[in-house]
C-alpha positions as CSV (number, residue, x, y, z in Angstrom):
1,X,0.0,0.0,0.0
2,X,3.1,2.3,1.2
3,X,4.6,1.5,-1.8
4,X,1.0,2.5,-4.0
5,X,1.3,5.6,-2.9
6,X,4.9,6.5,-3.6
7,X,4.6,5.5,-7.1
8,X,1.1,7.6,-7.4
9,X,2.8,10.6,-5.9
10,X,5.9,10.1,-8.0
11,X,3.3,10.0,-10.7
12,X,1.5,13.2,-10.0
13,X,4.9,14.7,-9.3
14,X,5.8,13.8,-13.0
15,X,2.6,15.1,-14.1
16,X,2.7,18.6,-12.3
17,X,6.7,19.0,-13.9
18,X,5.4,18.6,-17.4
19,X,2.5,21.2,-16.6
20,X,4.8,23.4,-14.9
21,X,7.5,23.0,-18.3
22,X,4.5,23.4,-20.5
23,X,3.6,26.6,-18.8
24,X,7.0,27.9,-19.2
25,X,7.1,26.9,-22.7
26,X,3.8,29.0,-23.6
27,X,5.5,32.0,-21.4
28,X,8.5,31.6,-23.8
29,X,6.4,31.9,-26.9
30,X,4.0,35.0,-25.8
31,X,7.2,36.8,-24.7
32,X,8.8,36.4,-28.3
33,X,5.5,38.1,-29.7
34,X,6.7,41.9,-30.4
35,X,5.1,44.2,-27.8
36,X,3.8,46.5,-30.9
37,X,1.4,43.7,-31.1
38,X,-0.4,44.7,-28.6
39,X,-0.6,48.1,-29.2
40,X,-3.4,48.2,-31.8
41,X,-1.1,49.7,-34.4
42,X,-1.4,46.7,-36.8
43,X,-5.5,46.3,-36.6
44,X,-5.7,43.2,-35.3
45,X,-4.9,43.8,-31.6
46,X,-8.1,42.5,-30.4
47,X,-8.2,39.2,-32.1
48,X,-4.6,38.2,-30.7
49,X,-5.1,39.7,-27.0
50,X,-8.6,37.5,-27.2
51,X,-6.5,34.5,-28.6
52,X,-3.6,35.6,-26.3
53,X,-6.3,34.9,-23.1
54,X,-7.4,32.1,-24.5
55,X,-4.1,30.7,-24.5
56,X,-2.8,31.6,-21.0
57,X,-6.7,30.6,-19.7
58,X,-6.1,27.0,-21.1
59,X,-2.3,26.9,-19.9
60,X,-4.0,28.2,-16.0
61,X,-6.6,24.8,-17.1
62,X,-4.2,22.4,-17.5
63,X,-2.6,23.3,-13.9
64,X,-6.0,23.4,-12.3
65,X,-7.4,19.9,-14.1
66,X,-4.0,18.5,-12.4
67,X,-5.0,19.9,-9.3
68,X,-8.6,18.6,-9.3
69,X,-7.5,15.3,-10.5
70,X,-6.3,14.8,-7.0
71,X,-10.1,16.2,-5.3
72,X,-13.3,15.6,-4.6
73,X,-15.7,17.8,-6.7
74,X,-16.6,19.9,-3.4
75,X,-12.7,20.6,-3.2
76,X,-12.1,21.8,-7.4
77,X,-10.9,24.6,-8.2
78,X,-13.0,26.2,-10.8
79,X,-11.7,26.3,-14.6
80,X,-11.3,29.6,-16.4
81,X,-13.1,30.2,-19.5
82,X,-11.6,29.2,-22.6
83,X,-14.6,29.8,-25.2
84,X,-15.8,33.2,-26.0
85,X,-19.5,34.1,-26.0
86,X,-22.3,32.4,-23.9
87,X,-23.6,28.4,-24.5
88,X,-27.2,29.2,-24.5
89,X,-27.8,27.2,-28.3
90,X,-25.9,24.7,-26.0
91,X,-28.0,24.4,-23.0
92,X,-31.3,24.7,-25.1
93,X,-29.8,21.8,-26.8
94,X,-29.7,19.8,-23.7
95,X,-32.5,20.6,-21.6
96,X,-34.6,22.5,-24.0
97,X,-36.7,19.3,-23.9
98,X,-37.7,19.7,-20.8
99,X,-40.5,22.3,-19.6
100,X,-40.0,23.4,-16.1
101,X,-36.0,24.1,-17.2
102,X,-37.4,26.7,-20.3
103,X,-37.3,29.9,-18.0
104,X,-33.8,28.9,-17.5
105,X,-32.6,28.7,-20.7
106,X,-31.4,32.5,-20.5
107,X,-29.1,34.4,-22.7
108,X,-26.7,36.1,-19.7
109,X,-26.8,40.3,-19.3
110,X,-23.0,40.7,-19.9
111,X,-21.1,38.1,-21.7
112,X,-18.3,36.1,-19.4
113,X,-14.9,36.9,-20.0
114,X,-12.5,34.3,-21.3
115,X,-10.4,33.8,-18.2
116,X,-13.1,34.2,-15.5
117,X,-14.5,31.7,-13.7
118,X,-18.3,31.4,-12.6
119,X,-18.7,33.7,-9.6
120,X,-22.0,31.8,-8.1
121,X,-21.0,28.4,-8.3
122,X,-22.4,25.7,-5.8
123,X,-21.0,23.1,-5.2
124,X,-23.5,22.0,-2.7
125,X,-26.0,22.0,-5.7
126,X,-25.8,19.2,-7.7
127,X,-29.3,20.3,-10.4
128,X,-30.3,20.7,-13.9
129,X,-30.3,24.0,-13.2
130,X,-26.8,24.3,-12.2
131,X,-25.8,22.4,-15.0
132,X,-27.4,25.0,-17.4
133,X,-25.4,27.8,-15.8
134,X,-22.7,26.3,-15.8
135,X,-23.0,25.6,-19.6
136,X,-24.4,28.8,-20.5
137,X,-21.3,30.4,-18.1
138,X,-18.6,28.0,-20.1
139,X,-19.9,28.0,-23.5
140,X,-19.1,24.5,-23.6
141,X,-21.6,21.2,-23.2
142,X,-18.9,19.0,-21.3
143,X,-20.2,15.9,-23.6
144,X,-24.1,16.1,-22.2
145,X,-27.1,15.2,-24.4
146,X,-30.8,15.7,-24.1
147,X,-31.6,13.2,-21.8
148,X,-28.8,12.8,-19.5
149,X,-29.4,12.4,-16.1
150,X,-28.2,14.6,-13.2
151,X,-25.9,12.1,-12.2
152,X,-24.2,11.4,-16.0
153,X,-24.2,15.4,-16.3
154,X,-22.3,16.2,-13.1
155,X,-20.2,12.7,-14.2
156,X,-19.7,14.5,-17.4
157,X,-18.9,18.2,-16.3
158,X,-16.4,15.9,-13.4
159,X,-14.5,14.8,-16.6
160,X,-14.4,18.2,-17.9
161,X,-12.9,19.6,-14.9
162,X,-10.1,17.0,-14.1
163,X,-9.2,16.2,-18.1
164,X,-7.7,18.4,-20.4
C-alpha cells in the first residue's frame, strides 16, 4: 500500500513537472510576440489579445485539471473560461426538452470573459439548473445530451474539470 502511494505521488509529481515545463514553454512563446502587437497599431490587436487569453486561460486549465484530479468535486478549483461568447444554443440543446428548465434557458446580461470563472458556483448544488449555468457560463456542453441524467451530467462536467 506504502509503496502504492509512492509511485502515485511520484506519478503526480511527473505530471505537475510537465505542466509546470509546458507553462514555461507557452510563457517563452507570448514573450517572443513583439510588444507593438499589442498596441493596436497593426489592426488586429483585439483578435490576438482575445486569442492571447485564451491561450494563457487554457495553460491556467491544464494546472487546475492536475489539481482537481487529485479532489473531490466539493474541493475543485473552478476552470477559467476558454470559449468566447455564452452556451445558451448549447444548454437549449440539452434541456430545452424539458419544460419546467425553459425559464432557465437565459441568454446572460454581460457576456463572461474568457479567463473568468463562474462567480455563483455551488457546489452544494448538484441540479439541472446548475448544469445550465454552468453551460451557458462556459460556452461549452462538457459531452451532455438531451436526456442525461443529473448524475451522468455532473459525471460528465467531473470529466471536464479534471481532463484536459
Amino acid at each position: 500500500m506504502n509503496q502504492a502511494l509512492r509511485n502515485l505521488a511520484d506519478q503526480v509529481a511527473v505530471g505537475f513537472t510537465q505542466v509546470n515545463k509546458n507553462l514555461n514553454d507557452i510563457r517563452t512563446e507570448l514573450k517572443a510576440i513583439p510588444r507593438d502587437v499589442f498596441s493596436g497599431s497593426n489592426g488586429h490587436s483585439d483578435s490576438l489579445k482575445g486569442r492571447v487569453d485564451e491561450l494563457l486561460a487554457l495553460a491556467h486549465n491544464r494546472r487546475i485539471a492536475a489539481f482537481n484530479r487529485t479532489q473531490t468535486l466539493a474541493d475543485y478549483r473552478l476552470l477559467e473560461k476558454t470559449v468566447a461568447g455564452h452556451g445558451l444554443a448549447l444548454a437549449t440543446a440539452a434541456f430545452g426538452h424539458v419544460p419546467i428548465l425553459l425559464s432557465h434557458l437565459v441568454a446572460p446580461s454581460i457576456v463572461p470573459a474568457i479567463g473568468t470563472v463562474p462567480s455563483d458556483f455551488d457546489r452544494r448544488y448538484q441540479s439541472e439548473r446548475t448544469i445550465i449555468d454552468l453551460i451557458i457560463f462556459y460556452n461549452e456542453n462538457f459531452g451532455i445530451i438531451a436526456g442525461d441524467s443529473v448524475e451522468q451530467c455532473f459525471n460528465k462536467f467531473h470529466s471536464f474539470m479534471t481532463i484536459l
